[in-house]
C-alpha positions in Angstrom: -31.2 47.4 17.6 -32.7 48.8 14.1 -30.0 48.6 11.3 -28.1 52.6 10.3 -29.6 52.4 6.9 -27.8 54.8 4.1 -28.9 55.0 0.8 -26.8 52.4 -0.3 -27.8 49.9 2.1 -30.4 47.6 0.2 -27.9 46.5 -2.2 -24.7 46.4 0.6 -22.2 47.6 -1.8 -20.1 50.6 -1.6 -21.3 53.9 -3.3 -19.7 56.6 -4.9 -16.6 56.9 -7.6 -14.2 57.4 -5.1 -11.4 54.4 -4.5 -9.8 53.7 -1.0 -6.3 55.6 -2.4 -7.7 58.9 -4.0 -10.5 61.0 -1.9 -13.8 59.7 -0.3 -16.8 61.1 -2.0 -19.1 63.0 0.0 -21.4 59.6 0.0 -18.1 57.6 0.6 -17.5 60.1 3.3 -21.3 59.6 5.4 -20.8 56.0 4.7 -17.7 55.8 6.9 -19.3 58.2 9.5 -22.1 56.0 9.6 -19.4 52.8 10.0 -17.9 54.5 12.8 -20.9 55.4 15.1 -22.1 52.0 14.5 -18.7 50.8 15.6 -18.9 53.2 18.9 -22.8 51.7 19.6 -21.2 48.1 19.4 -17.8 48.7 21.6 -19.5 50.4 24.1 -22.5 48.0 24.5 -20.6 44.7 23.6 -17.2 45.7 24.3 -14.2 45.6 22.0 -13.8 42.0 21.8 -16.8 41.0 21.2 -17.5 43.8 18.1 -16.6 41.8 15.1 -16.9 43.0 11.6 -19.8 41.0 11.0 -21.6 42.8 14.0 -20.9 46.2 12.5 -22.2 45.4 8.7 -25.0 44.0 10.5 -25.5 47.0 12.3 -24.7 49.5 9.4 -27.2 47.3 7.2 -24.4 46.7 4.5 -22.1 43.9 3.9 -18.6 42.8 5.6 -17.7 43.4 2.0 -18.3 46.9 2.6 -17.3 47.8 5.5 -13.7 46.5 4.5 -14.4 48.3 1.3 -13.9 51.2 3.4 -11.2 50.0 6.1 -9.5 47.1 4.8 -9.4 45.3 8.7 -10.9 45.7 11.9 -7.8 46.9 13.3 -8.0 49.7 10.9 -11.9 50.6 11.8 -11.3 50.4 15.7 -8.0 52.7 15.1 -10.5 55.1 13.2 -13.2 54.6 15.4 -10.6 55.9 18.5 -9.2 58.5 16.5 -12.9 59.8 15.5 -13.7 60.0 19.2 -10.5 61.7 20.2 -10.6 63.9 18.3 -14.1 65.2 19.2 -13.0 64.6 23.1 -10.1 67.2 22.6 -12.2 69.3 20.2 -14.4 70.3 22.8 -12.2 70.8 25.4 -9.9 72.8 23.3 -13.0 75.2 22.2 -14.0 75.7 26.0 -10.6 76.6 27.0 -9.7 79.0 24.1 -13.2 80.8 25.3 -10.7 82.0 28.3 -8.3 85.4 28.2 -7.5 84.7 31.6 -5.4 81.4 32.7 -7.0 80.6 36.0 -10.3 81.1 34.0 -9.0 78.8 31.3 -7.8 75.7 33.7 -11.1 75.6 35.4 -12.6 75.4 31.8 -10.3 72.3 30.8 -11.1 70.8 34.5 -14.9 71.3 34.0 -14.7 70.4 29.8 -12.8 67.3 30.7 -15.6 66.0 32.9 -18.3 67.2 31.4 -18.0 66.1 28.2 -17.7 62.6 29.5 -20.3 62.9 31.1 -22.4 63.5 28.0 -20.7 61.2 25.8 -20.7 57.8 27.9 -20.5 55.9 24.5 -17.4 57.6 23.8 -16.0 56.9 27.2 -16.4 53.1 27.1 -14.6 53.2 23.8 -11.5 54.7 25.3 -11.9 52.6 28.0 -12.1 49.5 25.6 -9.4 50.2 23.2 -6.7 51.4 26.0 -7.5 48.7 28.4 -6.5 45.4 28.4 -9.2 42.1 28.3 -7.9 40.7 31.4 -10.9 42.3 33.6 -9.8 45.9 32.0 -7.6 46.8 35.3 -4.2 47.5 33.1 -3.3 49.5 30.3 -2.5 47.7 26.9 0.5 49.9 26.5 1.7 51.9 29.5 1.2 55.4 28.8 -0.9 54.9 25.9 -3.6 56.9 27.6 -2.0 60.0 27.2 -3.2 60.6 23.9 -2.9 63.7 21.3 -0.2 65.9 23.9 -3.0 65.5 26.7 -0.5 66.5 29.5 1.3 68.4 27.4 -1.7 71.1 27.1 -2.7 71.0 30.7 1.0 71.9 31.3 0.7 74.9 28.6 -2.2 76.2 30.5 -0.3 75.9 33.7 3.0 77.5 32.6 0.8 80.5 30.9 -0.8 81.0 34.4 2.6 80.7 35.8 4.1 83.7 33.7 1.0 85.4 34.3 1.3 85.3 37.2 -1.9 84.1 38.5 -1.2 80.0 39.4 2.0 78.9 41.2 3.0 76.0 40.2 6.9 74.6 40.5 6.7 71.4 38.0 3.7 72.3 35.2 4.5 68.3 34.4 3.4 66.9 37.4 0.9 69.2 38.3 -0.2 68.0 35.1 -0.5 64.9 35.4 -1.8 64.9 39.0 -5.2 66.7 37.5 -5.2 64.7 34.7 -5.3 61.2 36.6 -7.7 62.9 39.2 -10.1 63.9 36.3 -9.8 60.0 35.2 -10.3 58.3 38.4 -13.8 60.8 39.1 -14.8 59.6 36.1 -14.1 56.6 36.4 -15.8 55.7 39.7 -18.6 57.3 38.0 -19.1 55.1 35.3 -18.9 51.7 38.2 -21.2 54.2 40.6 -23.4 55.8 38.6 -25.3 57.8 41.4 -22.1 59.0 42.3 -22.6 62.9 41.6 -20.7 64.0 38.9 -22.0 67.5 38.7 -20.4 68.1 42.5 -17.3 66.4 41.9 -16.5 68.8 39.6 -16.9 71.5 41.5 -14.5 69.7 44.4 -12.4 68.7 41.9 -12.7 72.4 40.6 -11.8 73.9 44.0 -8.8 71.6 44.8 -7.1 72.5 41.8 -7.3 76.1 42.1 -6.3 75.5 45.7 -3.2 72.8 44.3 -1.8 75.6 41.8 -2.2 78.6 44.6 -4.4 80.4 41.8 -5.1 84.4 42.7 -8.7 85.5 41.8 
């Protein structure tokens, strides 16, 4: 794989007047964008153990020096490098969603946003998958509960409780219900990415249709 060449790259220092304490120039800034998706390529090729900071100056075409320049430790880039992908994750989905005046309209949005966009960003499903799970064959979260990031249930359970006082979903515990969509959603996906002609497209419509059906919602 071709090195992420920046401007800076021939010489493998870092750029800019900026220091790691005050704020990133705009040059600082596309360097540690350009850190970041190389980090993403390498976890979700290589796998998190096996991405070393040396494999991602390599990558980036700079030097270690640089990239910790930027980060100070791995720990620190792969932290970023999650957080970078969260927050697009939840960015998208939030922007479908907030499309919808109506609630029932809305929690199809989330069901179809949550599965779709993984579906287009398998990168930035493998990375999840790398930094939540543990190395021991990946079958067991690192910390248990640790994949219910940024308020996830916490929002599906908004959506729920607005439909609720709506009036158009019935739905006795917005918690539960909650996090019975929420683990479907992950476990579609997730036979997905170990079945890849498993069809993604139609179980989201299923999944689509059961939910509706689970939270009695009124057309």
């Amino acid at each position: 794989m071709a090195p992420r060449r920046g401007a800076d790259a021939d010489s493998g220092t870092p750029t800019g007047t900026g220091t790691k304490t005050g704020t990133p120039t705009f040059t600082e800034q596309a360097r540690r964008r350009q850190i970041i998706e190389c980090t993403i390529d390498l976890i979700s090729t290589r796998g998190y153990p096996a991405t070393s900071l040396a494999a991602i100056a390599k990558e980036a075409g700079i030097s270690k020096a640089a990239v910790l320049y930027h980060f100070s430790s791995k720990d620190n880039l792969t932290q970023a490098t999650f957080q970078h992908v969260l927050e697009r994750f939840r960015a998208h989905v939030t922007e479908r969603v907030e499309r919808e005046s109506d609630p029932r309209a809305a929690l199809v949005a989330y069901v179809r946003a949550m599965i779709g966009y993984q579906q287009a960003n398998r990168r930035h499903v493998r990375v999840i998958t790398e930094m939540l799970l543990d190395d021991k064959g990946g079958t067991e979260l690192k910390t248990p509960g640790s994949h219910d990031t940024h308020g996830r249930w916490q929002h599906l359970a908004g959506l729920l409780e607005a439909g609720r006082q709506a009036g158009r979903l019935r739905v006795s515990d917005t918690r539960t219900t909650a996090l019975a969509i929420g683990g479907a959603i992950d476990n579609i996906v997730s036979h997905w990415l170990v079945h890849p002609d498993y069809d993604l497209d139609a179980a989201a419509d299923e999944l689509v249709a059961f939910t509706l059906g689970a939270v009695g919602a009124r057309d």
